[in-house]
N, C-alpha and C positions, 0 to 999 in steps of 0.2 A: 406450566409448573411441574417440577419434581415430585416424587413420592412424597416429600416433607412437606411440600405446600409453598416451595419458595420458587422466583421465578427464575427461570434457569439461561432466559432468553432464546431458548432454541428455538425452530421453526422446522417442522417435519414434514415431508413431503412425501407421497405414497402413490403410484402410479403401477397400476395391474391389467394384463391386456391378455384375456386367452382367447381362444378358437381352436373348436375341435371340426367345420366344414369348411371348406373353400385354402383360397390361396392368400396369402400375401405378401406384398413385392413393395421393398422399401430398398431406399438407394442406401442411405445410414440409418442404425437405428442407437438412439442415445440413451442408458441409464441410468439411473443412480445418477443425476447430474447434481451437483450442490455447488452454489459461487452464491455470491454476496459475505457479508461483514458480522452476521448474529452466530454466537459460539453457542454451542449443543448442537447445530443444526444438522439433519439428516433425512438423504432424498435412500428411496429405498426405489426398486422397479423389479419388474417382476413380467415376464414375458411367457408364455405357459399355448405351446403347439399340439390338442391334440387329436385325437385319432379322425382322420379324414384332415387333417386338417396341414399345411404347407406353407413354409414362408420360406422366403427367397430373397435375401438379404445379401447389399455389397457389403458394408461392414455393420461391424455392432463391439461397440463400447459399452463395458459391463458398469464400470466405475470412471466416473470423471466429476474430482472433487476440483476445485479453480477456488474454494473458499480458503482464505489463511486463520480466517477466525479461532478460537482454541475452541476442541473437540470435533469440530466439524468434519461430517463421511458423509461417505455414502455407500449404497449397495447395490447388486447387478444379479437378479439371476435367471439364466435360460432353460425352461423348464421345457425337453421335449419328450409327451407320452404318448405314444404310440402315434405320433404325427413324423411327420420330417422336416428335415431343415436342406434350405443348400444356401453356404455362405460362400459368395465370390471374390471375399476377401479376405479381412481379418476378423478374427474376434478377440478384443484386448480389454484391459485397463486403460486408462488414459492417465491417471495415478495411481500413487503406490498405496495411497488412502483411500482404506474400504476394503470390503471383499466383494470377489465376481467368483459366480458358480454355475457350472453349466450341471444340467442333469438330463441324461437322456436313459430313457425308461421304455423299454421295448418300441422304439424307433429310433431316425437315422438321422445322421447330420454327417454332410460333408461338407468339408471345409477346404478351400481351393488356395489359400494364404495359409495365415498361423493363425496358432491359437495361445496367446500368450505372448512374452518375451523372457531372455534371462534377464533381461534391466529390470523390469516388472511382469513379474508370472501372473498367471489366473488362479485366483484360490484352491478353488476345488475344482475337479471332473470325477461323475461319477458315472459311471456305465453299468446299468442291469439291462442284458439281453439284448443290446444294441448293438449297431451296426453304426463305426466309426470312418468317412473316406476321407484320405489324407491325398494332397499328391509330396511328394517326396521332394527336396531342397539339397543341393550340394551344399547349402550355403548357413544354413540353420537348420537347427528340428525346430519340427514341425509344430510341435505342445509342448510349453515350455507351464508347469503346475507348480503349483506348492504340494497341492495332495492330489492324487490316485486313486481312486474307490472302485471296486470291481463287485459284480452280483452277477444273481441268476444264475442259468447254465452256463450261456455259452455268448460273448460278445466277438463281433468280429472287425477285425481292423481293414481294412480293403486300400490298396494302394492304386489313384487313379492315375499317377503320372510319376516318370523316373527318369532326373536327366542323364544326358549322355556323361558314358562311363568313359573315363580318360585312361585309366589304368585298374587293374585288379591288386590285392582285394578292393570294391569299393562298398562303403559303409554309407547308409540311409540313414540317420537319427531319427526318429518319429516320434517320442515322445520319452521329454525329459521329468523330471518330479523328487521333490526332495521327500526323502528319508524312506521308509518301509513302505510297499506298496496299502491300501486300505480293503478293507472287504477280504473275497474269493483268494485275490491275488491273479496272477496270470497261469499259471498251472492248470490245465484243462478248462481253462475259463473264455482265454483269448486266443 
């Protein structure tokens, strides 16, 4: 039921997984998933790495809505504090419905694929005092965002791979984002 007391038919679904000791090694990890036919319905996830703690993930889908129902999302967000992450692949939406948000909070996440797309961006990223590894793409950048958020002192971008240079200048993209940066900004930040 809604605020008013009337049935709205939705079906809400809440999935939260943290660890602050050990490792964990998953080949995909799925969030925010929402399919089937009831309108209102919404899957939320919530994935939260921290301090001593490690995951080690081939991809991770923030948001993946497959429901056509009216109002039906979902949500995705990757919370790392003061743990690490290493992704060997992507981290994406799977649709454009919903938000996905990464937060990393004085720890690290590399990511060895992308992080987004321009077809469909990641909502947010926000970095306080983090330590981001990219490897570089002749072919795309690397974080393709809606929003940018920057804190703390000092976040550092680290570049683990750079393919071969065919001609000078050559340009790296690493991370795209629509409109004003958020937070700090990058000026003595990053």
């Amino acid at each position: 039921r809604n605020a008013s007391g009337t049935d709205n038919g939705g079906y809400n679904g809440v999935g939260v997984f943290e660890f602050d000791q050990g490792t964990v090694d998953a080949t995909t990890i799925n969030m925010g998933l929402c399919s089937g036919n009831s309108s209102n319905s919404l899957a939320t996830g919530t994935l939260t790495v921290g301090a001593g703690g490690a995951l080690l993930a081939g991809n991770i889908s923030l948001v993946n809505v497959s429901s056509v129902a009216e109002n039906a999302s979902g949500s995705g967000t990757l919370n790392i504090s003061s743990g690490a992450a290493t992704i060997t692949g992507n981290i994406t939406k799977t649709t454009s419905t919903g938000a996905g948000t990464i937060t990393v909070n004085t720890g690290s996440l590399a990511v060895q694929g992308r992080i987004g797309s321009s077809a469909i961006p990641v909502d947010n990223l926000e970095l306080t005092d983090a330590t981001l590894t990219l490897a570089a793409s002749a072919t795309a950048t690397n974080v393709v965002v809606t929003n940018l958020t920057t804190g703390g002192s000092t976040n550092v971008i680290n570049v683990s791979f750079v393919p071969g240079v065919t001609g000078y200048p050559a340009q790296f993209p690493l991370i795209a984002y629509s409109g004003a940066i958020g937070g700090v900004g990058f000026d003595n930040n990053v």
